[in-house]
Structure formats: C-alpha cells, structure tokens
C-alpha positions as CSV (number, residue, x, y, z in Angstrom):
1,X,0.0,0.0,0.0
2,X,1.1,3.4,-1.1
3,X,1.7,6.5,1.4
4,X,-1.1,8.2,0.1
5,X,-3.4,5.1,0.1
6,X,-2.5,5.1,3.9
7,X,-3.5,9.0,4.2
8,X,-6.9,8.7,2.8
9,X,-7.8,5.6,5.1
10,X,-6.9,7.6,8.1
11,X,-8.8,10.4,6.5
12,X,-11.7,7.8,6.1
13,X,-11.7,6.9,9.6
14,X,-11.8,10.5,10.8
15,X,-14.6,11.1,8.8
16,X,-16.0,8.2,9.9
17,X,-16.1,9.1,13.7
18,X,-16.8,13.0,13.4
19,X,-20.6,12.2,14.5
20,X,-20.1,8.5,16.5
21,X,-16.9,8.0,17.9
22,X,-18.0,4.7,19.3
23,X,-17.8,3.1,16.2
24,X,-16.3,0.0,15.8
25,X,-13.0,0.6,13.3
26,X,-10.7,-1.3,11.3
27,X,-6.9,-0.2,11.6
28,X,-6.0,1.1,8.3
29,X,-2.5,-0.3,9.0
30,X,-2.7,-4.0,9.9
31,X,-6.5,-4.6,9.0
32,X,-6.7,-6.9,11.8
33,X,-7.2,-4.6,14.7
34,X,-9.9,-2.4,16.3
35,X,-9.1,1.1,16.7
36,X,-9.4,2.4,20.5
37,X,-10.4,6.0,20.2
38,X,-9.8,8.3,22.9
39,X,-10.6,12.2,22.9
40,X,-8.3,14.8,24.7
41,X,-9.2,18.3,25.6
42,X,-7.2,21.2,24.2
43,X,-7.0,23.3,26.8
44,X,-7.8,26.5,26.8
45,X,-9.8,25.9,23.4
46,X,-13.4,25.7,24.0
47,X,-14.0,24.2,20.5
48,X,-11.4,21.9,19.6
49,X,-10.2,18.2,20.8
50,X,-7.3,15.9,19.6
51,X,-9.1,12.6,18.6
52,X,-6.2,9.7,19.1
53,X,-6.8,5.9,17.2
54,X,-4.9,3.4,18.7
55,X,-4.9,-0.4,16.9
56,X,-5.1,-3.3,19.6
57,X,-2.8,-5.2,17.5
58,X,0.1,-3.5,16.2
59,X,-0.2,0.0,18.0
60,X,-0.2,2.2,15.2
61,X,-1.6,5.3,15.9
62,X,-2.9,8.5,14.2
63,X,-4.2,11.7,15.8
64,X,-6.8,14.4,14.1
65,X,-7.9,17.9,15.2
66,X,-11.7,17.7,15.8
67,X,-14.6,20.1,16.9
68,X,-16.1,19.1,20.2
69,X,-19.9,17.9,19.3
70,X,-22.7,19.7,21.2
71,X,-25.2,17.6,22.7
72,X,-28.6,18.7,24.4
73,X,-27.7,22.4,23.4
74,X,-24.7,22.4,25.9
C-alpha cells in the first residue's frame, strides 16, 4: 500500500467518527485490529479536541484535530 493510500484511510476513519466516535473501526495499517479511540481536551480551546486511534494489535496510531460535538444544546 502506497503512502497516500494510507493517508486517505486515516482520512476515512476520521470522517467516519466526526458524528459516532463509538464506532467499531478497522486499523488502516494492519487490518486486523480495532481502533481504540480516545478524545483529549485542548486546553484552553473551547471548540477543539485531539481525537487519538490506537490499533489493539500493532499500536499504530494516528491523531486528528476535531470540533467538540454539542449535545442537548450544551
């Protein structure tokens, strides 16, 4: 698989968890594992978080810039 062929399936997954980020995810890398995803707070940026995926097989890992989702008007 190609570098860019690798970009656009992490791209895929980010796109893919923008609204659910309990779905259930392929790693791009191995295609055996699940991706763990895990959000982190910026801080001091009311907007933004740092979405991590994280295979349970062979640790690969990729981070994207997302915007926090607002729930019940909050």
């Amino acid at each position: 698989m190609t570098k860019s062929e690798k970009i656009k399936k992490w791209v895929e997954v980010v796109i893919q968890t923008e609204k659910n980020s309990n779905s259930s995810i392929i790693c791009p890398e191995c295609e055996v594992g699940k991706l763990i995803i895990k959000d982190e707070i910026i801080e001091g940026h009311p907007v933004k978080i740092d979405r991590y995926f994280i295979c349970d097989n062979c640790g690969k890992w990729n981070v994207a810039l997302m915007s926090k989702i607002v729930k019940d008007g909050n």
